[in-house]
Legacy VTK file of the C-alpha trace (Angstrom):
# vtk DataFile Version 3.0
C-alpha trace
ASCII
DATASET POLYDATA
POINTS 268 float
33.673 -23.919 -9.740
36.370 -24.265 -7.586
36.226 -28.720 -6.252
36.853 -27.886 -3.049
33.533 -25.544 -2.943
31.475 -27.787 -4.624
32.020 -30.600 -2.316
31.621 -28.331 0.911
28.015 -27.708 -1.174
27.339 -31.022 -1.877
28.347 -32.059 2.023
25.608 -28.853 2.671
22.805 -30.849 0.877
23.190 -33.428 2.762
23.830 -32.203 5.803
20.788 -29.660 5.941
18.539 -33.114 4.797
19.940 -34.343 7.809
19.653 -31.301 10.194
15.997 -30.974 9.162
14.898 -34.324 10.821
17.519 -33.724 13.890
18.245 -30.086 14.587
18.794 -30.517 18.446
22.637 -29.481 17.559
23.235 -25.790 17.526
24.552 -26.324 13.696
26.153 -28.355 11.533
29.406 -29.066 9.646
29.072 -27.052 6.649
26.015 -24.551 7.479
28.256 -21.421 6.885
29.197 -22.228 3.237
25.738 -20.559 2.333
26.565 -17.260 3.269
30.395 -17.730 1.189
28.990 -18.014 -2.092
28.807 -16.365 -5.133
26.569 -16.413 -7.836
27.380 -19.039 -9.576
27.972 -21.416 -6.899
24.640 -20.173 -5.305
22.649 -20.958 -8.266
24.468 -24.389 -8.257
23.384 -24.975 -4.371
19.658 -23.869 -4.897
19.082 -25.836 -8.257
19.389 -29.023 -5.951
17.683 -27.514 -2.544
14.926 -28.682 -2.735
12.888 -27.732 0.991
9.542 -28.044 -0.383
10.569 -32.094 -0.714
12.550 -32.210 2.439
9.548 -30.602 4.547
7.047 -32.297 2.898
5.018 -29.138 1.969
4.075 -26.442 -1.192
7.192 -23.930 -1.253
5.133 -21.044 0.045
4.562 -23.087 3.296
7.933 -24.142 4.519
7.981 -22.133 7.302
4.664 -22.207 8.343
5.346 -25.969 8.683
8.427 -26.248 10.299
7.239 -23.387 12.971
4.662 -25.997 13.792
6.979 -28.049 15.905
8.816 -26.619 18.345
10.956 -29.143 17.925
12.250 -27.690 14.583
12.895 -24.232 16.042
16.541 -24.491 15.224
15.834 -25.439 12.101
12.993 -22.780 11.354
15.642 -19.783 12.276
18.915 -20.847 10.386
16.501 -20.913 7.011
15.114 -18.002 8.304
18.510 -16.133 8.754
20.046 -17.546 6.165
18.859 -14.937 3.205
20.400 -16.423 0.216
17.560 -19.098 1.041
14.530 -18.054 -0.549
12.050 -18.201 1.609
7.834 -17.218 1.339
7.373 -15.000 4.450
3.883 -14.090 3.782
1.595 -16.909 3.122
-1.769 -17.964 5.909
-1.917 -21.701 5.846
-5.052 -23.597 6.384
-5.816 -22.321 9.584
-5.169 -18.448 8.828
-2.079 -18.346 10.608
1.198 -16.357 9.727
4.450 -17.125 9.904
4.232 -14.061 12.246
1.671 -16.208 14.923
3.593 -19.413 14.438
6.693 -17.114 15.889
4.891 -15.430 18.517
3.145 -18.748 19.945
6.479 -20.543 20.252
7.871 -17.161 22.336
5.374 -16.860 24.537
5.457 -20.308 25.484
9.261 -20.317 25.598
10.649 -17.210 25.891
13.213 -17.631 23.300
15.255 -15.221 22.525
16.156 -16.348 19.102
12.701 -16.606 18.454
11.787 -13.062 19.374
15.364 -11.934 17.531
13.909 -14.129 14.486
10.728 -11.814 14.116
13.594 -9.314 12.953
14.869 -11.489 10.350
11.263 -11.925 9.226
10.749 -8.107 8.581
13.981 -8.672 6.666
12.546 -10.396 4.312
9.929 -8.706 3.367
7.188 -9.214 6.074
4.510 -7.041 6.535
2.371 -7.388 9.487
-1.505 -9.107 8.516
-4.774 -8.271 10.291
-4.844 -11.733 11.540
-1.681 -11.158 13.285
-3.026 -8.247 15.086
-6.227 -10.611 16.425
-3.640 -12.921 17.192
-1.608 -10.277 19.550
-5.107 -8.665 21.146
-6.301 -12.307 21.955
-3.411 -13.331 23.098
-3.560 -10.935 25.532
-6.687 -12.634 27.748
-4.185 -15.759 28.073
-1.960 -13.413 29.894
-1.333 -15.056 33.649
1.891 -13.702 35.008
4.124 -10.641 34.591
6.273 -12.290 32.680
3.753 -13.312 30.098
3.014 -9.465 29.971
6.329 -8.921 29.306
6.574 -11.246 26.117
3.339 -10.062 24.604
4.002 -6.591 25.087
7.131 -7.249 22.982
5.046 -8.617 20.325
2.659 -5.772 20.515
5.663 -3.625 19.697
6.492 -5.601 16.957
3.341 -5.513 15.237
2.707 -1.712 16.037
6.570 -1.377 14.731
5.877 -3.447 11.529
9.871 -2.655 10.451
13.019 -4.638 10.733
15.379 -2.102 11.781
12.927 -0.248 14.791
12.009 -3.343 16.086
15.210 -4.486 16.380
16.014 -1.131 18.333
12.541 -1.611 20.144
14.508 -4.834 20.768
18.050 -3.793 21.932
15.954 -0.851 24.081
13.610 -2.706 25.829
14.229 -2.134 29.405
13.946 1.377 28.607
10.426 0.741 26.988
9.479 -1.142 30.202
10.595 2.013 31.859
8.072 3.862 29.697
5.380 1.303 30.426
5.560 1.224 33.908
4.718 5.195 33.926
1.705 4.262 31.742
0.617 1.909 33.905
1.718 3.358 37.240
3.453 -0.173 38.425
7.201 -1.656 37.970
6.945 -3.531 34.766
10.239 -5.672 34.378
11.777 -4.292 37.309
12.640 -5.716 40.961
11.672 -2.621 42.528
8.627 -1.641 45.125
7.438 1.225 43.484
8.394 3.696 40.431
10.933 5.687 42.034
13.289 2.421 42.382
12.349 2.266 38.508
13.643 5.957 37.658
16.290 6.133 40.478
17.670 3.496 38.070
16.404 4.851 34.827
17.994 8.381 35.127
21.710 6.945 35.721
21.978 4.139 33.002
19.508 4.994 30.505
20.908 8.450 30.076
20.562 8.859 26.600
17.413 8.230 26.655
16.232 10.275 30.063
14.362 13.130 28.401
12.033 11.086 26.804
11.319 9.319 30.113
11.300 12.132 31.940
8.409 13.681 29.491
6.389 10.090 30.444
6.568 10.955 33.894
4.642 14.152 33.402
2.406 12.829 30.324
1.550 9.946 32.995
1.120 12.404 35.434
3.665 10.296 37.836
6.381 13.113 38.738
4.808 14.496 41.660
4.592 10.980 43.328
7.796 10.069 42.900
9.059 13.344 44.077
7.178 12.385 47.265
8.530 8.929 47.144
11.978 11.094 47.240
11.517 13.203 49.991
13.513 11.348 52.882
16.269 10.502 51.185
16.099 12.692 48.063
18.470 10.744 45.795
16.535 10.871 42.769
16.414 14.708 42.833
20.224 14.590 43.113
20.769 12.232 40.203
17.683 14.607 38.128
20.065 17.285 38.719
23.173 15.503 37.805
21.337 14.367 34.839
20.513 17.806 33.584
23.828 19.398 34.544
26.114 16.895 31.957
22.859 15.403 30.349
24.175 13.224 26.969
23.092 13.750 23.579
19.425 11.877 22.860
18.835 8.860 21.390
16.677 10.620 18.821
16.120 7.501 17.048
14.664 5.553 19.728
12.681 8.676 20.716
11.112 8.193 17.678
10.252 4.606 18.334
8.691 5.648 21.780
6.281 8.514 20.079
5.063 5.300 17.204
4.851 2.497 20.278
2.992 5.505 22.532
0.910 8.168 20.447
0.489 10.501 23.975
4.548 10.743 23.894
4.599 12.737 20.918
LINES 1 269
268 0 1 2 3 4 5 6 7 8 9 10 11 12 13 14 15 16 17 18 19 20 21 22 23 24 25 26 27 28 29 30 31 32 33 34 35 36 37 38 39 40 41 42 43 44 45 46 47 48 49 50 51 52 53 54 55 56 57 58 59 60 61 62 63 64 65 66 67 68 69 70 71 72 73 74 75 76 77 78 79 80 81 82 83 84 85 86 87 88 89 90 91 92 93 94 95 96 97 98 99 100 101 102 103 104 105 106 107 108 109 110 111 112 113 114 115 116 117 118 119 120 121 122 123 124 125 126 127 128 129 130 131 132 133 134 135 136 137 138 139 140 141 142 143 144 145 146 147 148 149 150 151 152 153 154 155 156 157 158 159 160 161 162 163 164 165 166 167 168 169 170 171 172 173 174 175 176 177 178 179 180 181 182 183 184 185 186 187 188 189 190 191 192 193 194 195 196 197 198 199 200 201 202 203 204 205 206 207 208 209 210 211 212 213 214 215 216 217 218 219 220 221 222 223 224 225 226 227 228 229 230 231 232 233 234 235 236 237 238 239 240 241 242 243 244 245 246 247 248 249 250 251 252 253 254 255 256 257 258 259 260 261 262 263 264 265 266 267
């Protein structure tokens, strides 16, 4: 092994020791050096990592303890992205909670994005979603107090409904066009600054283009395209930009089409 790698590895053990009982840093020194390994020196850095020790905890609960304190959070995701850490994803502890609920409780008390992002990294590794975690989301709902609490648990819904790392991710990366979609369903602005749903499709039809026919099928699913037509009459922009749309309409985003139809059955 080359001496310069070693010691970088060595400076690693230490230094993730030390990160562990102070993470309020972004990272530290020598974090990247587990992603630049190869076999050999990987098997070198995990026969001395030893997290169960530093934690405190049985291996299969490392994360289950760390996600326990918010204070740890940093800590909790660069374990959780870093892969050639093995990590148990799917354990309950004591109290019957995943490392799933531990997530979601520190979002929707936070809004963190690399919290919500880490629930990708989770399916990653293997994660499949529990019956207690879907209590957990349904439950969660009655502590629901604001729009912007509806907001964060209805991207947790998704991600249990999605159960996959790659479409939640796009459920992810597409959200505002799934609030589009929800605020049909629900026949109020979800997400959006805007007094009614035509402000919400005005928008919708001329930046989420490649995903307009899909929206424009919730309209009349949600039975909402005659009122915003109405909506439209004085100034009739939206029928302007619907026919703009349909004269140099973009290929689909079939894949997130897809997503839609398994987040909303009636869509399909």
């Amino acid at each position: 092994m080359d001496h310069w790698k070693k010691q970088s590895i060595d400076s690693f053990l230490i230094e993730i020791e030390n990160y562990f009982l102070d993470c309020s840093a972004d990272s530290f020194q020598n974090q990247s050096i587990i992603n630049k390994v190869n076999k050999e020196e990987l098997q070198y850095l995990l026969d001395r990592l030893d997290l169960a020790k530093i934690v405190g905890v049985s291996h299969k609960l490392i994360l289950n303890e760390t996600l326990k304190n918010k204070e740890k959070n940093k800590f909790s995701y660069f374990i959780l992205r870093s892969k050639n850490i093995p990590l148990e994803v799917n354990h309950l502890d004591e109290t019957k909670k995943s490392v799933f609920i531990r997530l979601a409780e520190n979002y929707f008390e936070e809004k963190n994005n690399f919290l919500i992002y880490s629930i990708s990294e989770l399916f990653d590794r293997g994660y499949v979603v529990k019956e207690e975690d879907e209590l957990f989301t349904k439950q969660l709902f009655k502590k629901i107090q604001s729009e912007s609490d509806f907001e964060k648990w209805s991207m947790l819904r998704f991600a249990v409904k999605l159960n996959d790392s790659e479409k939640f991710t796009l459920a992810y990366q597409k959200q505002r066009e799934l609030f589009v979609i929800l605020s049909l369903k629900l026949n109020k602005p979800i997400s959006f600054n805007f007094p009614n749903l035509l402000g919400v499709l005005n928008n919708a039809i001329q930046h989420y283009r490649e995903s307009g026919d899909i929206i424009l099928k919730a309209t009349q699913v949600y039975k909402q395209f005659n009122e915003i037509i109405k909506l439209d009459a004085r100034k009739g922009n939206f029928a302007k930009k619907l026919n703009e749309y349909h004269l140099n309409k973009p290929i689909q985003n079939k894949k997130f089409e897809e997503i839609v139809k398994l987040l909303f059955a009636e869509l399909s």
